[in-house]
C-alpha positions in Angstrom: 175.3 33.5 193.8 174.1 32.9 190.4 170.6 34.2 189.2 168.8 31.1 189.1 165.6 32.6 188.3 166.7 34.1 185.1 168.5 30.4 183.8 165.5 28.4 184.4 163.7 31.1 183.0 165.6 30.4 179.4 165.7 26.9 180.3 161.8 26.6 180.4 161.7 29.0 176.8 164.0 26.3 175.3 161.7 23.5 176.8 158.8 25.4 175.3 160.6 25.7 172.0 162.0 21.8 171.7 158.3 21.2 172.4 157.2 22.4 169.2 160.5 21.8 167.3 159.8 17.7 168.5 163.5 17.4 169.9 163.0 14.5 172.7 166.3 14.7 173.5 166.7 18.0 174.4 163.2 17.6 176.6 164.5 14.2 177.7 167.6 16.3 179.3 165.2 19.1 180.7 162.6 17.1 182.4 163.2 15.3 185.1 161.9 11.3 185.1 159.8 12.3 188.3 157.8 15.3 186.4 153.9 15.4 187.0 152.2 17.4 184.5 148.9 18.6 184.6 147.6 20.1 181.3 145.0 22.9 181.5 142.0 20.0 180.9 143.2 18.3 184.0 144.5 15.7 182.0 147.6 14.2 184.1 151.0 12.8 182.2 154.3 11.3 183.5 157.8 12.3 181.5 157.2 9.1 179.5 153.5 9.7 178.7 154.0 13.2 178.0 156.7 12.6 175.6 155.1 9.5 174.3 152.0 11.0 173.1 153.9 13.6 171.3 156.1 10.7 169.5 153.0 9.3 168.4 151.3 11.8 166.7 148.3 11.9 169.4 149.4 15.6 170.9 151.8 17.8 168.4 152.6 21.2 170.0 153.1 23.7 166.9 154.1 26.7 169.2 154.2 27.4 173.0 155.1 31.3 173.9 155.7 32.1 177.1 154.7 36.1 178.3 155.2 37.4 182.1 157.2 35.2 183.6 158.3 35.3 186.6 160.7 33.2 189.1 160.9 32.5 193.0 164.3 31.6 193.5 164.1 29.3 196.6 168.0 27.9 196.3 167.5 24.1 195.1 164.0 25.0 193.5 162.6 27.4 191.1 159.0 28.4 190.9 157.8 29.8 187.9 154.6 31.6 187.3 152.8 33.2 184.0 151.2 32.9 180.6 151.8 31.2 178.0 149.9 30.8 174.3 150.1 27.1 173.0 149.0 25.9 169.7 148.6 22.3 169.1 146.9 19.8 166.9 145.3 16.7 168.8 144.3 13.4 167.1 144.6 15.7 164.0 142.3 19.1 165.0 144.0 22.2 165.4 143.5 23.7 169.2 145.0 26.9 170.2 144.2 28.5 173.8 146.1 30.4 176.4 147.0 29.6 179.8 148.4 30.8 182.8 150.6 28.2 184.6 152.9 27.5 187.9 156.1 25.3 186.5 158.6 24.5 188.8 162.1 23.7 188.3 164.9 21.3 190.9 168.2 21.3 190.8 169.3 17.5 190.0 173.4 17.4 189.7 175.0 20.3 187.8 171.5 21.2 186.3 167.9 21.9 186.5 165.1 19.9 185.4 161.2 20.7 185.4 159.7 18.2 188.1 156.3 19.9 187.8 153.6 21.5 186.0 150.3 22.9 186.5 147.9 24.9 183.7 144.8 26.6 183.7 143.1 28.0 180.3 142.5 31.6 180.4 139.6 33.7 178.1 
């Protein structure tokens, strides 16, 4: 049995990376149509919305660094768990916080895609 928890692992790094490198594509391949995200302000955002607001200029992640992760493997699912530092400028002002998050991953066809995200900002 492959080690699922280590590929979605360096699946979520590159989604973490295309994030601030602004490649839609790649993030349209890794997250699923279905995702609900939940940023760290409680703020709530479908694929489309999420993806949207980064188009337009409204939210432009400069970095996201992932530290500690950590996987539960449950077959068809991944859970991931730990920190990550994110940098971003919105509607122009430069933010920068850390956050600890849950992220979960489902296997949809030969792949995985993140269905799910949840933050919370840390001191």
């Amino acid at each position: 049995m492959a080690d699922n928890g280590a590929t979605v692992i360096a699946l979520d790094k590159a989604r973490m990376d295309a994030m601030a490198a602004q490649d839609y594509a790649k993030l349209d391949q890794i997250i699923a149509d279905d995702l609900i995200y939940t940023h760290s302000s409680a703020r709530l955002d479908t694929k489309e919305t999420l993806i949207g607001a980064m188009k337009s200029g409204a939210t432009v992640y400069k970095a996201c660094t992932p530290s500690d992760v950590k996987a539960q493997d449950l077959g068809d699912t991944v859970v991931l768990t730990g920190r990550a530092e994110i940098s971003i400028d919105r509607a122009g002002e430069p933010i920068s916080f850390a956050v600890r998050f849950t992220d979960v991953y489902a296997k949809r066809g030969d792949g995985w895609q993140m269905v799910a995200w949840q933050s919370t900002k840390t001191d």
